[in-house]
C-alpha positions in Angstrom: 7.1 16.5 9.2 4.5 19.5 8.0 5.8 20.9 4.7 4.0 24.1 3.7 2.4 23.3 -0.2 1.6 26.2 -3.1 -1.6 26.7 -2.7 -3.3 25.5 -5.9 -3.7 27.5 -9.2 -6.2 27.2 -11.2 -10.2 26.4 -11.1 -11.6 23.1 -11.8 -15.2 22.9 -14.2 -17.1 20.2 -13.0 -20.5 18.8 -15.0 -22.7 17.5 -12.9 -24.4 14.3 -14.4 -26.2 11.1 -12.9 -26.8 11.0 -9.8 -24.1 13.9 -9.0 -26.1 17.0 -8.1 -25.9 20.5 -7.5 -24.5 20.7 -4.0 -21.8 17.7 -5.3 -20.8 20.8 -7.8 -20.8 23.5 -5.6 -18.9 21.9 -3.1 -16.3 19.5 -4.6 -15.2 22.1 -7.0 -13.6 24.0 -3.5 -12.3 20.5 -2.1 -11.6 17.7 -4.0 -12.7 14.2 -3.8 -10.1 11.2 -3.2 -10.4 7.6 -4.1 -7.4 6.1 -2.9 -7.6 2.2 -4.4 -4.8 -0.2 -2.9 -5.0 -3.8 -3.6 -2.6 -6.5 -1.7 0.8 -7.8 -2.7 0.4 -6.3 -6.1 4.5 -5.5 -7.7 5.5 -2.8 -9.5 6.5 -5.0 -12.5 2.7 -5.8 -13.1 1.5 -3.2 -15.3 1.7 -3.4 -18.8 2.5 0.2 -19.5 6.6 -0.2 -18.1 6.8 -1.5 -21.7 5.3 1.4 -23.4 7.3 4.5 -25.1 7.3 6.9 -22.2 7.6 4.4 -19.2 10.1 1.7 -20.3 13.0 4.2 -20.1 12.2 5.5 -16.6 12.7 2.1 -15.4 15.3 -0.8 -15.7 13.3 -3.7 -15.7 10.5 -5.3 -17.9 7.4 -5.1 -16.7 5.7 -8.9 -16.9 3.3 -9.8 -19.0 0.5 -9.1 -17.9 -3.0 -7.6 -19.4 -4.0 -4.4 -17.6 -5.6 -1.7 -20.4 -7.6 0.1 -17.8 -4.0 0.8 -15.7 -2.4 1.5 -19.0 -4.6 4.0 -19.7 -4.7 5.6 -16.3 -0.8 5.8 -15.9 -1.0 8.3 -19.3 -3.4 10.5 -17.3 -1.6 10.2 -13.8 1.6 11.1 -11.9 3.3 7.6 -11.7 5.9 6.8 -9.2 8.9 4.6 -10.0 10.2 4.1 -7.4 7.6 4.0 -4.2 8.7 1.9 -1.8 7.0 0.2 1.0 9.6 0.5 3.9 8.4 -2.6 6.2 6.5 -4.8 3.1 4.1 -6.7 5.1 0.3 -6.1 5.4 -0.6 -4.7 8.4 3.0 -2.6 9.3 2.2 -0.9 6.3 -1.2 -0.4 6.8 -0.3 1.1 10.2 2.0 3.5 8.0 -0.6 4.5 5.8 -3.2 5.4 7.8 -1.0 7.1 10.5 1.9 8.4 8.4 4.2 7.2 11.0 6.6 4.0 10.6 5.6 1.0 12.2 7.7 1.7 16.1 5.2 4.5 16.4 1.8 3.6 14.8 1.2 0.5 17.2 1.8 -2.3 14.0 4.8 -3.6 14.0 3.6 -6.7 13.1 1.3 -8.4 11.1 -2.0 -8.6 12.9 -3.5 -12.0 14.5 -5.1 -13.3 18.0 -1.2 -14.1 18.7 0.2 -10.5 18.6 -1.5 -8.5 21.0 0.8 -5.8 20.8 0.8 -5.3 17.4 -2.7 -3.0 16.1 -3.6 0.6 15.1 -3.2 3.0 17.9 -6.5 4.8 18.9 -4.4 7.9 20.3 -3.7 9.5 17.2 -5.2 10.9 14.1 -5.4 9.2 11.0 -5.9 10.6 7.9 -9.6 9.5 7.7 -9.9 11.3 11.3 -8.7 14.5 9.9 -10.7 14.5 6.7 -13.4 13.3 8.7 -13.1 16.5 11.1 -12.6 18.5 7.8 -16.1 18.4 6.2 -15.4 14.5 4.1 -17.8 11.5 4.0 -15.0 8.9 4.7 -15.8 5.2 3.4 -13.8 2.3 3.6 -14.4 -0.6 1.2 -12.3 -4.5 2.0 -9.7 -5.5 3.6 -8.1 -3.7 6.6 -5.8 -5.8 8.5 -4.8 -3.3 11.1 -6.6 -4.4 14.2 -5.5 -7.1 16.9 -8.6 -9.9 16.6 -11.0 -9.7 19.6 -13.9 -11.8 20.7 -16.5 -9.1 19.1 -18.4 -10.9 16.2 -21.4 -8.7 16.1 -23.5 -11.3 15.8 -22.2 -13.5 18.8 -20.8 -11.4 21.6 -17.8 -13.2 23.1 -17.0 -14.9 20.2 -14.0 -14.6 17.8 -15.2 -14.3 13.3 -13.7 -17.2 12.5 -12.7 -20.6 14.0 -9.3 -20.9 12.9 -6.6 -20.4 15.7 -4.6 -18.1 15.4 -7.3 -15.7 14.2 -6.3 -13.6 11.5 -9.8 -12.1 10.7 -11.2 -9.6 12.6 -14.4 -6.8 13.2 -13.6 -3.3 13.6 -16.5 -2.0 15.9 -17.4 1.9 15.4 -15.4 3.2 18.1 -12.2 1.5 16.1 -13.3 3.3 12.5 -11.1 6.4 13.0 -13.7 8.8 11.4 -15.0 6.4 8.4 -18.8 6.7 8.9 -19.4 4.5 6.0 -18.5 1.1 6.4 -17.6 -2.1 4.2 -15.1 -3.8 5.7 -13.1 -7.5 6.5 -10.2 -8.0 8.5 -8.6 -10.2 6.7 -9.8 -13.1 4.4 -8.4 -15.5 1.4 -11.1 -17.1 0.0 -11.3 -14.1 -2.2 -14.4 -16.0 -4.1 -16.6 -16.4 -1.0 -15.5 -13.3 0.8 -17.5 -12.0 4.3 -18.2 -8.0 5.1 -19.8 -6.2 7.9 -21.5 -3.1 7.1 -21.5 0.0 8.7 -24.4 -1.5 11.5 -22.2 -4.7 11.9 -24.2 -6.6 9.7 -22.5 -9.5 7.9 -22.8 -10.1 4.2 -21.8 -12.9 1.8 -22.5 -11.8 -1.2 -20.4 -15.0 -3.0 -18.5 -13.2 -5.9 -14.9 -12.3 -7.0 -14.0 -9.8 -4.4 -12.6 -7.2 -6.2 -15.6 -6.9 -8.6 -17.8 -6.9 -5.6 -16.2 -4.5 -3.8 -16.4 -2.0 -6.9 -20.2 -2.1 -6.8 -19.8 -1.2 -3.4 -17.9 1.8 -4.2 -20.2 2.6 -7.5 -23.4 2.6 -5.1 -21.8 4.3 -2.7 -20.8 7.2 -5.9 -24.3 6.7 -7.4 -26.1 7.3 -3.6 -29.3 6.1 -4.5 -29.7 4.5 -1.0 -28.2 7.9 0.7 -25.3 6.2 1.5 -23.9 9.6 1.8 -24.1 13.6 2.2 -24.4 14.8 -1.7 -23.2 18.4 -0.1 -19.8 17.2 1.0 -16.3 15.7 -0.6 -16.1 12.3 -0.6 -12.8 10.3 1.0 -13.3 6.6 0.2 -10.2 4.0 0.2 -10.6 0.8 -1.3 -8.4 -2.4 0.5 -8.9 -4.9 -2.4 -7.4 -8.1 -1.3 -6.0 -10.1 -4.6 -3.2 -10.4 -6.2 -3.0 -11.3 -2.7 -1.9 -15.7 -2.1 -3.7 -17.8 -2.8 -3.4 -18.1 -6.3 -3.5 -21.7 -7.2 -7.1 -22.4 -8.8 -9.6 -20.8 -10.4 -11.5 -20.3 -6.6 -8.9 -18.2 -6.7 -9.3 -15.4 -9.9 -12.0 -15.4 -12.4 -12.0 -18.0 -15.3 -11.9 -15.4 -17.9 -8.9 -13.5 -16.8 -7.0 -17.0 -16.4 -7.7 -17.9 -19.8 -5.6 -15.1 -20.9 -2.6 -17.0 -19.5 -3.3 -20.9 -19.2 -1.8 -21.9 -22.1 1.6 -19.9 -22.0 4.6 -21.8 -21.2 6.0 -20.8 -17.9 9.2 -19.0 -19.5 6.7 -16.7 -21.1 5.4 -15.8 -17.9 8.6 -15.6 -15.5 10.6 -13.6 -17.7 12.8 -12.2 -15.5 16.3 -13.7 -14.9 16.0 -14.0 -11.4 13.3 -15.9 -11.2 13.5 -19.8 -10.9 11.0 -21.5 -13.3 11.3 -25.0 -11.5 10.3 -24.1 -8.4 6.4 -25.1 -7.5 5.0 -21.9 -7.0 5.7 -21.5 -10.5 2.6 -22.0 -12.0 0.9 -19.6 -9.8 2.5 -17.0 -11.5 -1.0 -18.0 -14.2 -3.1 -17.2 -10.9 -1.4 -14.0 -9.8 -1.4 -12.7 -13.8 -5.2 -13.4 -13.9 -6.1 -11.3 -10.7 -3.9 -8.8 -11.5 -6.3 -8.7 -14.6 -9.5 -8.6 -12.2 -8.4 -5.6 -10.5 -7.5 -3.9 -13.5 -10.9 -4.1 -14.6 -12.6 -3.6 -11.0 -10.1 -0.3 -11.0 -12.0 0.3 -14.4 -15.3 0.4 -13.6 -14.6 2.5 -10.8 -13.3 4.7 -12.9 -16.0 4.6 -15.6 -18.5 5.5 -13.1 -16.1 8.4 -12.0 -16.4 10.0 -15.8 -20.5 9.0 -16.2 -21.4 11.0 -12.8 -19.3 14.1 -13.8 -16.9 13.5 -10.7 -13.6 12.8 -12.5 -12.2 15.9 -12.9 -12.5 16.9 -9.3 -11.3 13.4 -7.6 -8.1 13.0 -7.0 -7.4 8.9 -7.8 -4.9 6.4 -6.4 -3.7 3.7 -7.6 -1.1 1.8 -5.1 0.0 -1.5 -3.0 0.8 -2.4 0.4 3.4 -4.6 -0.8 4.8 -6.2 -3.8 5.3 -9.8 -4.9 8.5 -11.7 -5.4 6.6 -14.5 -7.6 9.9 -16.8 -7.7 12.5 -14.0 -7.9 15.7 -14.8 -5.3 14.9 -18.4 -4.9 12.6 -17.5 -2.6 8.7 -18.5 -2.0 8.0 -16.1 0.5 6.4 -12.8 -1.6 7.2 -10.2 0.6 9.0 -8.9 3.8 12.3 -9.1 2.0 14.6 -6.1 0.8 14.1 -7.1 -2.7 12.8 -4.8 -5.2 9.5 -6.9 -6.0 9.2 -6.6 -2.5 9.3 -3.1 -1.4 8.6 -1.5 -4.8 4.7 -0.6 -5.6 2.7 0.7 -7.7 1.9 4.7 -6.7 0.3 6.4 -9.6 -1.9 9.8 -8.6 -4.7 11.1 -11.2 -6.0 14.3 -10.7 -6.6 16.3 -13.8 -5.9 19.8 -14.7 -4.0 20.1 -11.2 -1.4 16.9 -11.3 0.7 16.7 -15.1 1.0 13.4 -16.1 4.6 12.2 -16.1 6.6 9.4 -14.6 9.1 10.7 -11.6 11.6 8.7 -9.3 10.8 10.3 -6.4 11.5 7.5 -3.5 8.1 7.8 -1.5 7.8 5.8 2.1 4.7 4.8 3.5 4.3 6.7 6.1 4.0 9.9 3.5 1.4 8.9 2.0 -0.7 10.9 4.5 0.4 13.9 5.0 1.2 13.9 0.9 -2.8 12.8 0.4 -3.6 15.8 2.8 -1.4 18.0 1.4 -3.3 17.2 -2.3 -6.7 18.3 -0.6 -4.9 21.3 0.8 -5.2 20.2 4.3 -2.0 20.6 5.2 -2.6 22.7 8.1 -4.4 19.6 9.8 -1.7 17.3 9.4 -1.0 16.1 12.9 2.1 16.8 14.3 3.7 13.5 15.4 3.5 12.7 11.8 6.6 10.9 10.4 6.3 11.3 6.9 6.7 14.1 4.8 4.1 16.1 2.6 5.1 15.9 -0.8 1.8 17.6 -2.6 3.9 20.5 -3.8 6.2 18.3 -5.8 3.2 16.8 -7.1 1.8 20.0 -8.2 4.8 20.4 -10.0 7.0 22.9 -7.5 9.9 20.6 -7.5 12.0 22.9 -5.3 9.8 23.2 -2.4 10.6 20.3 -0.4 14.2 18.4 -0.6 13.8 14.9 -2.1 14.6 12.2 0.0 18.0 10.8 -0.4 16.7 7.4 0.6 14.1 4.8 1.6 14.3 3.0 4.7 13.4 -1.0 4.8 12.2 -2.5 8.5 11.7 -6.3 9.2 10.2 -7.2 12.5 9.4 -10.5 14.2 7.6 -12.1 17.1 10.1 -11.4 20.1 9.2 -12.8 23.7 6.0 -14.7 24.7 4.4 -15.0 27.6 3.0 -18.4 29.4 -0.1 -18.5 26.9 1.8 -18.3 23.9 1.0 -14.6 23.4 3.5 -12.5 22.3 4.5 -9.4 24.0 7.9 -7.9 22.4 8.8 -7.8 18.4 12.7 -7.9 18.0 13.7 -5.8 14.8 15.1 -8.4 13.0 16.7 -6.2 9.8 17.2 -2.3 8.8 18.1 -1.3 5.6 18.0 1.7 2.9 16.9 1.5 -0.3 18.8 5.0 -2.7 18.2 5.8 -6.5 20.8 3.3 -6.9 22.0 1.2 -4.5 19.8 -1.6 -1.4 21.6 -2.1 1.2 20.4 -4.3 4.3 21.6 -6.1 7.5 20.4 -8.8 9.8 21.0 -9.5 13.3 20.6 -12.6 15.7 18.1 -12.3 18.9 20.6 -13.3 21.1 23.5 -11.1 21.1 21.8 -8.5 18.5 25.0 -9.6 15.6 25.1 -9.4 12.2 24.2 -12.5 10.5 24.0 -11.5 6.6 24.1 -8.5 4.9 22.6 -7.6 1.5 24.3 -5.4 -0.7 23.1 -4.6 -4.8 24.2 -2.1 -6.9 20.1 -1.5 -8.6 21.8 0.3 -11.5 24.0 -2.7 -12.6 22.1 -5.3 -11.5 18.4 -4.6 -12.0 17.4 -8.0 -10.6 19.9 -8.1 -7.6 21.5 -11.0 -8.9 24.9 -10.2 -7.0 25.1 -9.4 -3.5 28.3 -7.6 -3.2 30.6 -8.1 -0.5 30.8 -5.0 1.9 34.7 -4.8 2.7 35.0 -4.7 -1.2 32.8 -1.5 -1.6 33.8 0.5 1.9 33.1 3.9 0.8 29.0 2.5 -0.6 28.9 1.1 2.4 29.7 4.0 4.5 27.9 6.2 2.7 24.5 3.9 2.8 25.0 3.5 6.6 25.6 7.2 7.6 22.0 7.6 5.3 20.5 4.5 7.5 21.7 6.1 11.0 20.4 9.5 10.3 16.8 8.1 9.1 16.9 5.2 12.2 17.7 8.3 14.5 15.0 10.7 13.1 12.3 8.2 13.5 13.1 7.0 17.0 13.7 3.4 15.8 14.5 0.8 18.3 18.1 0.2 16.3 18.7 3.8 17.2 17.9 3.7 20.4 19.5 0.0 21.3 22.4 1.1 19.1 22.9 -2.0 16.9 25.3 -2.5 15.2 26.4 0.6 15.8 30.2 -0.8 14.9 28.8 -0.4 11.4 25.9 2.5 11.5 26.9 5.9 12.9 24.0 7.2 14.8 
């Protein structure tokens, strides 16, 4: 969905220090720069600031206790979401999203990617946004953990052989022809031994460089900035995203986080840590919540240093910044071990804070952003607009992040999408994904059904009231609310049917949804 954006007022000074020279200044100063840094499983609730004078009343919960100074300071420069929402909180669907801007029935993930789930990996028939800055004049990098490709038997340095032994195979290489326009290369597929972690370079070369991979990956991205090694074209804008993979699980020993961030939290009781009502203290993932903490930390300062060496090469003020998730975290919340793919706020809700100074006015705003905006909005911000392809999903929302609050209607609500493995065929592969749950997330209510495989009937239905009961402690009966629920399902049917999705076009439940 194209949405036509103000064009941009104002010019932008740059100083050109370091290793920034005078073609970075001369160009960059018409096109800005984007760094758009999105670590794994990483909630809302994890930033220290929600407790600060300015944030805590845009929100109704209490951010956890966590130390993250370099976030702090960065949400007092930046536009900061409250309300962002991943729509399908799983890895790879929302990767898919992200890089495509369409939801997951459309950008070929559905599900997340392994050996298992042919079916399920980025389409190479469309554009994504690193193809169409790519085509636009940016050196594109990417930097971690993708996630977004089905496995093959293409380890570059055995042909015919899968990257890893483990069956079945969730890591994978992404040859060139797979890079969508990133001509700089630093990649995994996916990978949790986030203190021994394995990248191919842009030749295919593999590298195990044995160090906290966050940290490492911000060198990465500072050499690539500094370009001593002409990693890249000094003359043109820069596009780099960053995949970090912790907070991401595991999180149970210190192979896990670095000893120093850990410290910060070792010797709190548990109550101190899981403040929140809804969580359950006594259950054994518990004491991970010390793990998670301490790489939340990690990235805070990896996000730092990135930063710093942002504002020492003179590149800050024209570099538009991202700070955001692919999913959040339950960490014990709903009785539930399982972090993510759930309705629940920790879930769905992520960090989205946008810096971009002179151009973007810091402030907090509820606006209920999807994934599958984030594309055409990030285009939109570097005034590409015109490029954004037009099966896009998503919606361009750069003008209400200039400040033009009136160009583009808000949307009235998020949508949430749960898929699953559906048929198999006689080697175990699978070949369908049944759409398991829908649901819509609005300012103030979460509302989401269920459905069997067999006859396609509801089997549970999850209703909160987010105003009253900031933790969804209380799923409310639906023939007790009828005119909620009516309203939330005429808002569900009109966003299934827009997007094509397969409980649109199956019609289920339609005793319930009006499509």
């Amino acid at each position: 969905m194209k949405n036509l954006i103000l064009p941009l007022l104002g010019g932008v000074g740059l100083l050109s220090c370091g290793n920034a020279g005078k073609q970075d200044s001369a160009v960059v100063a018409e096109r800005p720069n984007i760094i758009y840094v999105f670590p794994d499983q990483y909630r809302n609730m994890a930033m220290g600031f929600w407790n600060e004078e300015g944030f805590s009343r845009h929100v109704n919960f209490k951010a956890d206790p966590v130390h993250t100074p370099h976030l702090n300071n960065f949400a007092r420069e930046s536009l900061v979401l409250s309300s962002a929402m991943s729509n399908c909180p799983l890895s790879s669907p929302h990767r898919g999203c992200l890089l495509t801007g369409m939801y997951p029935n459309k950008s070929g993930v559905p599900l997340n990617c392994n050996s298992k789930r042919p079916i399920s990996s980025l389409r190479t028939d469309v554009e994504c946004v690193s193809d169409v800055f790519s085509k636009n004049g940016y050196e594109c990098a990417y930097f971690g953990k993708l996630h977004a490709d089905f496995p093959t038997p293409n380890d570059p340095a055995h042909p015919g052989e899968y990257v890893e032994e483990q069956r079945p195979v969730w890591d994978a290489y992404t040859p060139p022809e797979r890079r969508h326009g990133f001509n700089y290369w630093y990649s995994y597929g996916t990978f949790d031994v986030h203190k021994n972690p394995h990248y191919w370079d842009t030749a295919g070369k593999r590298h195990e460089p044995k160090e906290w991979s966050p940290l490492h990956e911000a060198k990465q991205v500072i050499a690539y900035l500094r370009n001593k090694e002409k990693q890249r074209d000094a003359g043109k804008p820069f596009f780099i995203m960053v995949g970090m993979n912790p907070p991401h699980s595991p999180y149970r020993t210190l192979n896990d986080c670095m000893e120093e961030d850990f410290n910060l939290y070792k010797d709190k009781p548990i109550d101190s840590l899981l403040i929140r009502p809804n969580a359950d203290r006594n259950r054994p993932k518990a004491e991970s919540a010390r793990y998670y903490f301490a790489s939340v930390t990690g990235v805070d300062r990896a996000f730092g240093e990135i930063l710093d060496c942002l504002k020492e090469l003179g590149l800050d003020k024209n570099t538009i910044v991202v700070f955001t998730s692919d999913h959040g975290e339950t960490m014990c919340s709903q009785f539930t071990d399982d972090p993510k793919n759930s309705p629940y706020a920790e879930s769905m809700n992520v960090p989205f804070m946008v810096r971009y100074p002179g151009h973007i006015r810091p402030r907090v705003d509820s606006l209920l952003l999807s994934s599958p905006d984030i594309m055409p909005t990030l285009l939109g911000l570097s005034h590409l607009d015109k490029d954004i392809p037009d099966n896009v999903q998503g919606t361009n929302y750069a003008s209400l992040f200039y400040g033009a609050d009136d160009v583009v209607p808000r949307p009235s609500g998020a949508l949430y999408i749960q898929n699953v493995d559906g048929d198999k065929d006689k080697d175990g592969l699978v070949v369908s994904y049944f759409p398991k749950a829908r649901g819509i997330k609005t300012a103030r209510y979460t509302l989401a059904f269920y459905v069997d495989k067999k006859n396609k009937e509801l089997t549970q239905s999850l209703l909160f009231d987010d105003w009253n009961d900031p933790y969804q402690l209380h799923n409310l009966p639906l023939e007790e609310h009828p005119a909620v629920v009516k309203e939330l399902c005429e808002e569900m049917g009109r966003q299934l049917k827009t997007i094509d999705d397969p409980w649109y076009t199956q019609k289920i439940l339609s005793n319930l949804i009006p499509y």
